[in-house]
N, C-alpha and C positions, 0 to 999 in steps of 0.2 A: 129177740133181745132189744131193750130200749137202752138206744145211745142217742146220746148228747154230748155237747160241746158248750162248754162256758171258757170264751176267749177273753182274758184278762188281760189287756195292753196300754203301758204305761207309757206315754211321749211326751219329751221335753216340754214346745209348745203347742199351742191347739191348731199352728199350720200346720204341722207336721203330718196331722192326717188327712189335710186336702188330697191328695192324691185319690184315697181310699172311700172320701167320702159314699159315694152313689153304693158303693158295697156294702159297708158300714151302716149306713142308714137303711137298706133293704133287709141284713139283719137284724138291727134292732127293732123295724118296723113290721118284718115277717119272721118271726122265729121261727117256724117249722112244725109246729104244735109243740110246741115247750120244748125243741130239741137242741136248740141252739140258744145262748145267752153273750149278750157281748157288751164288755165294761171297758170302758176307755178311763183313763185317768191322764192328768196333764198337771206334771209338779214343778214345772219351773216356767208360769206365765204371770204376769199379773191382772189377766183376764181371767184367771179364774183360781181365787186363792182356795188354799187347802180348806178343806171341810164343804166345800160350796159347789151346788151343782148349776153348769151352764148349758148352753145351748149354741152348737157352733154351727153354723150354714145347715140347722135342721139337726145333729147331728149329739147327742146327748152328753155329756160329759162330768168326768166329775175331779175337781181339785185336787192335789194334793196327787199323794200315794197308795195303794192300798193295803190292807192287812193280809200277808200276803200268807202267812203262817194262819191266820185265824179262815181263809178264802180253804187252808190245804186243809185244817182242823173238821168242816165242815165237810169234805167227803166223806171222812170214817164213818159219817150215816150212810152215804151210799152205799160203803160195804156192808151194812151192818143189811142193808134189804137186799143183797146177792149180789151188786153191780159192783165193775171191777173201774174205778176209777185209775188213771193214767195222767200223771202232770208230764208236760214235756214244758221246759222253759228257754228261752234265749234272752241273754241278757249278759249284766255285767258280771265280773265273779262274787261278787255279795250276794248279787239277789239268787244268783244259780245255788252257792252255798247254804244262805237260808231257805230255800226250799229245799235241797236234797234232806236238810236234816230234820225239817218237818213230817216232810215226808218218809223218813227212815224211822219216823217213829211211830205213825201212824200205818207204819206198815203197807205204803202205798207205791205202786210203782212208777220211778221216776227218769226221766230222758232229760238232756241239758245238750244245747248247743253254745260252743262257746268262739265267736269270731274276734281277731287279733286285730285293732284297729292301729 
């Protein structure tokens, strides 16, 4: 079985992923033979306005938000070649809601963690 991971994570500003860099950068720098893809996005800096991609301590980025229903829309090819694609999301209650419904329609199986800030 070929599994993969495409980790989509969206943060405030582009410090926020200092912590993670050295990880972060080693996947996007070694993906695994294609098995691993990782998108960062950062929608409230003004180092890196929406639509535009940067580059933070090496570490790739891209403005703004992403599509997050058109990122679930694109599975259903996975299914369509036998792989069982799996979204797990954490986040706020919107973005947890627009994806369940995506993917409730897409017929894709879906996990959500939701923490009470």
């Amino acid at each position: 079985i070929f599994v993969y991971v495409h980790l989509l994570w969206v943060v405030q500003k582009c410090d926020d992923t200092a912590p993670f860099w050295d990880t972060l950068m080693d996947a996007q720098n070694k993906p695994l033979d294609g098995r691993l893809r990782v998108s960062v996005y950062v929608d409230k800096d003004e180092a890196c306005p929406p639509g535009t991609q940067a580059s933070v301590n090496g570490l790739s980025v891209m403005g703004g938000r992403p599509d997050v229903v058109r990122e679930i829309e694109a599975l259903s090819g996975d299914k369509a070649m036998g792989l069982k694609p799996h979204v797990f999301v954490c986040g706020p209650p919107g973005l947890t809601a627009m994806a369940d419904l995506a993917c409730l329609k897409q017929g894709i199986s879906f996990h959500k963690e939701v923490f009470a800030f």
